[in-house]
C-alpha positions in Angstrom: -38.1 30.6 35.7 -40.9 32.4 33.5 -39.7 30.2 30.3 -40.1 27.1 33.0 -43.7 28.0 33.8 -44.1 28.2 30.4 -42.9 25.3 29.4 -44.9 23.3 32.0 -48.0 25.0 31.1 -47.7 23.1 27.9 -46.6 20.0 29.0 -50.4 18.6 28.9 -51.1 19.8 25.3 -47.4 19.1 23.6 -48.1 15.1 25.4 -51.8 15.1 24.2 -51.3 14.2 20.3 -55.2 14.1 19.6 -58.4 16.2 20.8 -62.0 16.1 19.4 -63.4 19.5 18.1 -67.5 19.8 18.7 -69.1 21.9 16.8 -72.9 22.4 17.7 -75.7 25.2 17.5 -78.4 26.6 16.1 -77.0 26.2 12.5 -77.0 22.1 13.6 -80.9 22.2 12.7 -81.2 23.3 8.8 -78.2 21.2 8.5 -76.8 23.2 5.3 -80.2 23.7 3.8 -82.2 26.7 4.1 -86.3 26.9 1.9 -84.8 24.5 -0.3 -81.4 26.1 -1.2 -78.2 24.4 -0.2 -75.6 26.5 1.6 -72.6 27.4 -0.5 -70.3 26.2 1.9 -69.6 25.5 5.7 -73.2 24.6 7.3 -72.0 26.8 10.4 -71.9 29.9 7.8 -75.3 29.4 6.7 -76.5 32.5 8.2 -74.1 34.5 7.0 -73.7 33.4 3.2 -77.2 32.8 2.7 -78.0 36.5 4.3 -80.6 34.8 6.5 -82.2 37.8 8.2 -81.7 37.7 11.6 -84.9 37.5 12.9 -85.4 34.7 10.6 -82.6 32.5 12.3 -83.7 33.4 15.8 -86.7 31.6 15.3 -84.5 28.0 15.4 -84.3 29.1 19.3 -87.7 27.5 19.4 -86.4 24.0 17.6 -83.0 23.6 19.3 -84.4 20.5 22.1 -81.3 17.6 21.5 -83.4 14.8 23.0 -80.9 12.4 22.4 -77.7 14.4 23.9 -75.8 12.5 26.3 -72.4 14.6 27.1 -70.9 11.1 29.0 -71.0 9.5 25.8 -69.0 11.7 23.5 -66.3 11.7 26.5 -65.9 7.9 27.1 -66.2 7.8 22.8 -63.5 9.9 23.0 -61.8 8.3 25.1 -62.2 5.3 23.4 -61.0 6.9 20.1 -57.7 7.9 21.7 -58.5 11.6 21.9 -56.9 13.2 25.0 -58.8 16.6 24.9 -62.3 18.0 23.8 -63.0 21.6 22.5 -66.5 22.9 22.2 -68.0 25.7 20.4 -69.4 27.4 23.4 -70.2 30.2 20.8 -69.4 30.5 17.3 -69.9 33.5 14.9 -73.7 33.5 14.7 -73.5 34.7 18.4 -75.6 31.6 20.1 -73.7 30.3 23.4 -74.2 27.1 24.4 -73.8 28.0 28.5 -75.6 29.8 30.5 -75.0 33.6 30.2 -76.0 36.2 31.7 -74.8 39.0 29.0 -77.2 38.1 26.7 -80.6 36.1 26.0 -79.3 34.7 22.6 -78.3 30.9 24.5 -79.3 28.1 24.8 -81.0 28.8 28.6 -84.0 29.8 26.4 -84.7 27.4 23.9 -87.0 24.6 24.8 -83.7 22.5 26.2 -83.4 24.8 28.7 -79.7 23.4 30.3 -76.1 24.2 30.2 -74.4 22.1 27.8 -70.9 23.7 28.6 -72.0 23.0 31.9 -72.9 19.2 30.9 -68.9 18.5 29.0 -67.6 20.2 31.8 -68.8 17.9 34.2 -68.4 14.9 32.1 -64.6 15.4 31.2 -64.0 16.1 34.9 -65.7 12.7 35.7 -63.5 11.0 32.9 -60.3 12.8 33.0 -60.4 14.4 29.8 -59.0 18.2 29.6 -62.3 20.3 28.5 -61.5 23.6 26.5 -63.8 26.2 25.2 -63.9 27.5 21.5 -65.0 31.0 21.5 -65.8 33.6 18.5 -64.0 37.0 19.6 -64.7 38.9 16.6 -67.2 37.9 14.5 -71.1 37.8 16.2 -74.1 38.0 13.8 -76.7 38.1 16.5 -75.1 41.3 18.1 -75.4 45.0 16.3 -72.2 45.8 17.3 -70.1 42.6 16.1 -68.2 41.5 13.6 -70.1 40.0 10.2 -73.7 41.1 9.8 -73.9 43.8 7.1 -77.3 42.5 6.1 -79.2 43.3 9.5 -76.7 46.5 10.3 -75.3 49.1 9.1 -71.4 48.8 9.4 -71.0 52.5 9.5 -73.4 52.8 12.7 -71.3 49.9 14.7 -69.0 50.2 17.7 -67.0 47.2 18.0 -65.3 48.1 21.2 -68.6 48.2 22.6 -69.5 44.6 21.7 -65.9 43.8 22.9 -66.3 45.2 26.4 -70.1 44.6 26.8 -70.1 41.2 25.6 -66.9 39.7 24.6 -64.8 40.3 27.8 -67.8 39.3 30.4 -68.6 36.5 28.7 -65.1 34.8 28.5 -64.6 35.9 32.3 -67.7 33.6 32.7 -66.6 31.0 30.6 -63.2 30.9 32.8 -64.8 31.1 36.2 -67.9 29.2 36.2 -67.0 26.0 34.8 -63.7 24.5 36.6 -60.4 24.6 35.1 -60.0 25.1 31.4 -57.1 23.4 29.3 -57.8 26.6 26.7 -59.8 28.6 25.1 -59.8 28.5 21.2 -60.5 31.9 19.5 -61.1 32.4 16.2 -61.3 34.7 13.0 -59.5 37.8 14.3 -59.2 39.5 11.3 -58.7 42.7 11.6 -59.2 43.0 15.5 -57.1 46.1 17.0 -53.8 44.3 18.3 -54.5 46.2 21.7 -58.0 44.7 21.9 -56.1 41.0 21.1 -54.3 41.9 23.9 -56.3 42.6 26.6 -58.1 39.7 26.1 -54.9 37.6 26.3 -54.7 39.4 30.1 -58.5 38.6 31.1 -57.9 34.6 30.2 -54.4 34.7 32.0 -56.1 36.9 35.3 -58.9 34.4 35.2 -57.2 31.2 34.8 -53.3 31.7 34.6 -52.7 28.1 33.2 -55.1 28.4 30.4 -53.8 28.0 27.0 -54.7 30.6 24.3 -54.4 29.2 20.6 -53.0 30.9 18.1 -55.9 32.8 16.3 -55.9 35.0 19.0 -54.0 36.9 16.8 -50.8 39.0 16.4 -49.0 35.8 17.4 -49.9 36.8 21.2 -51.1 33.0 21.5 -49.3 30.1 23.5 -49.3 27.6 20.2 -49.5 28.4 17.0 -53.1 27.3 14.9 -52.1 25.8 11.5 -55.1 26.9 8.5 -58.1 24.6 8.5 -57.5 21.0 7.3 -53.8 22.0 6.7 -50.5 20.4 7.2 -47.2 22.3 7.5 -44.5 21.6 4.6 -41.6 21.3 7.5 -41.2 20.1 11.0 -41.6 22.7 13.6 -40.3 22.4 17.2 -42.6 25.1 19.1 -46.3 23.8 19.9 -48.7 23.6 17.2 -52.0 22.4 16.3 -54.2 21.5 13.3 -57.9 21.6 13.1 -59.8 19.3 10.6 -62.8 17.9 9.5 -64.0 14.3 8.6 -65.8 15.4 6.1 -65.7 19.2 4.2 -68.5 20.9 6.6 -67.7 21.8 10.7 -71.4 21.4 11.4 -73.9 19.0 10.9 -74.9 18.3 7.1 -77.6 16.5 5.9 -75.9 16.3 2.1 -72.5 16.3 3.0 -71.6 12.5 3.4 -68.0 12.5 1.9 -66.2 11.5 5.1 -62.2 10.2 5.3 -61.4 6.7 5.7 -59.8 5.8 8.5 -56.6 5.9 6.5 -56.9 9.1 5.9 -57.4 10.3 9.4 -54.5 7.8 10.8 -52.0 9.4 7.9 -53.2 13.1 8.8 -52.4 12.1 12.5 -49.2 10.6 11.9 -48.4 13.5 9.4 -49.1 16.0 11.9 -47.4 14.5 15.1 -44.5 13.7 12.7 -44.1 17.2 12.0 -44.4 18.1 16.4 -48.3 19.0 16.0 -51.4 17.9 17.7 -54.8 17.0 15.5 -57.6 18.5 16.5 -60.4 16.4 14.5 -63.8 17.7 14.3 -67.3 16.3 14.5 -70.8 17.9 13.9 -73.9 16.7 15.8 -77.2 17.0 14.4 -80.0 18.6 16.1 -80.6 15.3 18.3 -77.2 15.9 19.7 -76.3 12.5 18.1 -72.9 12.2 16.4 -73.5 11.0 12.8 -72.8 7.6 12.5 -70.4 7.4 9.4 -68.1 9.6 11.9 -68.5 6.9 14.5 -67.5 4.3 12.4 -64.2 5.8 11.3 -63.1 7.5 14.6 -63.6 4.5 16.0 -61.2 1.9 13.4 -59.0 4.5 14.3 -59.5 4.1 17.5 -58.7 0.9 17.4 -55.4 1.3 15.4 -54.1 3.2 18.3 -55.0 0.9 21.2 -52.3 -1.4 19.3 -49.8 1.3 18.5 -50.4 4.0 20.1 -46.8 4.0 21.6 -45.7 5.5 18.1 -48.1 8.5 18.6 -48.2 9.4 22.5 -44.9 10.5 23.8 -43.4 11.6 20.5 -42.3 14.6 19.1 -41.0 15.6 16.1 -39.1 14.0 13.1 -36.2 16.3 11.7 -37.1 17.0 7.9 -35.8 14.0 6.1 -34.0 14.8 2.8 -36.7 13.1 0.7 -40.5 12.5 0.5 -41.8 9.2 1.9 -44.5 7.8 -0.9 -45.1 5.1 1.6 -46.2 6.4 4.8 -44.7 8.4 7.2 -42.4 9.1 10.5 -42.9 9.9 14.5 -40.2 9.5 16.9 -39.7 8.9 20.4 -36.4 10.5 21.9 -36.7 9.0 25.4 -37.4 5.3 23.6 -34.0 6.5 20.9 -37.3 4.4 18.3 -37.9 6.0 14.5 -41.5 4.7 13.8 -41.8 4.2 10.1 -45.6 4.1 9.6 -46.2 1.9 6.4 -49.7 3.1 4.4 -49.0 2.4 1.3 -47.2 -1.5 1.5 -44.9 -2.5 -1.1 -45.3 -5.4 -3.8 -42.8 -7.7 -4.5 -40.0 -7.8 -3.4 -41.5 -6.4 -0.2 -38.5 -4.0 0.6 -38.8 -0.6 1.8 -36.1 1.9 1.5 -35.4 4.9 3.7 -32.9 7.8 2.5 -31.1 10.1 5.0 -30.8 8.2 8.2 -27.2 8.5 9.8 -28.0 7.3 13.4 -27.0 3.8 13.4 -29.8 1.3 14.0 -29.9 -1.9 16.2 -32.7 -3.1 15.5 -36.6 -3.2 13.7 -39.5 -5.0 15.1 -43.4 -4.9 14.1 -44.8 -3.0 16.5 -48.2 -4.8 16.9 -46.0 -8.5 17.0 -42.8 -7.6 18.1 -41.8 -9.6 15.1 -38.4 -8.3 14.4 -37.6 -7.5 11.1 -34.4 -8.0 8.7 -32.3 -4.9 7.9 -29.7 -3.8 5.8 -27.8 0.1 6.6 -25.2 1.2 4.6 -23.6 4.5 3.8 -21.7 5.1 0.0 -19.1 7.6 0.4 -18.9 8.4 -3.1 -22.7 9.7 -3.1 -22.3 10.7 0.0 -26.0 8.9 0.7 -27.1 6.6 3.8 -29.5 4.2 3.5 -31.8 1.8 5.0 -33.2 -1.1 3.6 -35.8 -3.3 5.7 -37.7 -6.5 4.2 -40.9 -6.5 5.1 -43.4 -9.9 5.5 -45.3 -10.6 2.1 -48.6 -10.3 3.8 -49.5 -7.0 5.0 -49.9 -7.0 8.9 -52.1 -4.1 9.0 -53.8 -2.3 5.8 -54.5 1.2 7.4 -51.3 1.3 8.9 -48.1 -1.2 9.3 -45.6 0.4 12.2 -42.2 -0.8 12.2 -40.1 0.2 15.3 -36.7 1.0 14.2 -34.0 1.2 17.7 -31.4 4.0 17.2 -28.1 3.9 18.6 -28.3 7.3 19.6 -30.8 10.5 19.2 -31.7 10.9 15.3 -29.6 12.3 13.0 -30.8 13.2 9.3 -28.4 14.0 6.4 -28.8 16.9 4.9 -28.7 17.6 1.0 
């Protein structure tokens, strides 16, 4: 019965696919620049590799007034982008939370904004029916004299870290879980070197607050209810327990003024169907500036991709895994739909003449291929050669290319998929 409850507590999150990360606070408004000098990396750092004195970076309390912040239009955006779940940074290592707290004056309740913006999503993807989660900084905390990180204002020797844990940490997730509705999880992050015990016992304050919460995996110790691939990575292999991977549209998680190197929406469709194929979620990030706008290049590609998946979304939604085929795919990629017995081959890079594609290693039989934005079907030829012990399947393919992001063929199986092994 326990592995049931478990199983259903994950239902939402294995079905969901695609979420949008938020990150947003103080470090939005020098946007990677700080008197002149850019940050070395990671505009959300800037504090902390620039060794910006802490009373230095208090004094963007006084600037941080998003005039422009609308919390009901990153939801419906979202939902238009074919995200099913948004994650905020309610408060990320330089200690500012974005919700009202009462633990400690370092939020946003005293900045000239002045209101809840946890608060705000909350509401918003309760209105919308998108699943709100919280991201949450366990270890690190710049602000604080007894957290994690700040060796510039503090003297590590003179720190208590279970007193941070217990005076801030524990109250302020108990708040986060019981003043803001149901929570689809709470994202931790950078555990470090955190005492397993302490990893622990915050597990048991989400899960005596909120039972149905989901904890990620950086948590640590593996005491987590999915497991948190590394930043902007994709596994080698498929795995069949819950996973998700984080990643940016561009390299920075916060706003950047200088960093305009976004991903195409190629890119972010291949990622997506990379990580779905392999039985993950995507959990792609934007950084607002200090208007609380999203930056428009982002815009522009989440929302071609956006559009991809109103057309064939059927090939990401309602999947899970691919088994590990025996070869790579220098075409595109794989997702699969056991209920619908359908292999989705998921065309990026389209062949020339004679517009054939070849896949290695299927030994279901097949019984049909359509496009999947026509319903065109498509010519086939399977065949297995005994002597090489190899199956194959050949598809022709039209000569011009229905869709240059990403051309899905539906491919009917006979049966569940079955992939030869070499």
């Amino acid at each position: 019965m326990a592995d049931n409850i478990a199983d259903n507590k994950l239902d939402w999150f294995r079905n969901a696919k695609y979420g949008l990360f938020i990150h947003w606070g103080l470090y939005t408004i020098p946007g990677g620049e700080w008197n002149g000098q850019l940050a070395p990396h990671g505009t959300e750092w800037i504090m902390k590799t620039m060794r910006i004195p802490l009373k230095d970076y208090r004094e963007l309390l006084s600037r941080f007034d998003p005039d422009a912040f609308d919390p009901y239009y990153y939801v419906r955006r979202a939902k238009e982008w074919g995200m099913k779940y948004i994650v905020l940074t309610a408060k990320h290592h330089d200690g500012f939370a974005l919700f009202d707290t009462k633990v400690s004056d370092y939020s946003v309740m005293h900045t000239p904004y002045g209101r809840d913006i946890v608060r705000q999503f909350s509401d918003a993807c309760a209105s919308e029916g998108l699943t709100f989660c919280v991201y949450y900084s366990q270890m690190q905390d710049w602000e604080d004299p007894d957290g994690n990180g700040n060796t510039w204002d503090y003297d590590p020797a003179c720190q208590d870290f279970s007193r941070y844990f217990y005076g801030k940490v524990i109250p302020q997730v108990r708040e986060l879980l019981t003043n803001y509705g149901k929570l689809g999880m709470i994202w931790f992050d950078t555990p470090y070197d955190m005492p397993v015990a302490l990893c622990r016992e915050l597990a048991g304050t989400v899960h005596a607050c909120q039972p149905d919460c989901l904890i990620n995996g950086r948590i640590g110790y593996g005491i987590g209810d999915f497991r948190e691939a590394a930043d902007n990575a994709i596994p080698l292999l498929s795995r069949s327990d819950p996973w998700e991977s984080p990643m940016t549209l561009n390299h920075t998680w916060g706003y950047s003024r200088r960093d305009n190197d976004f991903k195409s929406p190629r890119q972010v469709l291949e990622n997506l169907v990379r990580v779905v194929g392999k039985g993950g979620n995507l959990l792609l990030n934007v950084g607002p500036d200090e208007h609380g706008m999203i930056p428009a290049k982002s815009e522009e590609v989440l929302c071609a991709a956006g559009e991809w998946l109103r057309v064939n979304g059927e090939s990401i939604y309602g999947t899970s895994g691919v088994p590990d085929f025996p070869y790579l795919i220098p075409w595109g990629g794989l997702t699969y739909s056991s209920c619908r017995r359908t292999l989705y081959l998921h065309v990026m890079h389209y062949p020339s003449y004679p517009y054939r594609l070849l896949l290695t290693g299927l030994e279901t039989p097949v019984t049909g291929i359509r496009l999947l934005r026509s319903g065109a079907p498509l010519q086939f030829m399977q065949s297995y050669e005994p002597a090489r012990d190899e199956h194959r399947l050949y598809i022709s393919l039209p000569e011009v290319c229905p869709d240059t992001d990403d051309t899905v063929l539906a491919v009917s199986l006979s049966g569940p998929v079955s992939v030869q092994k070499i």
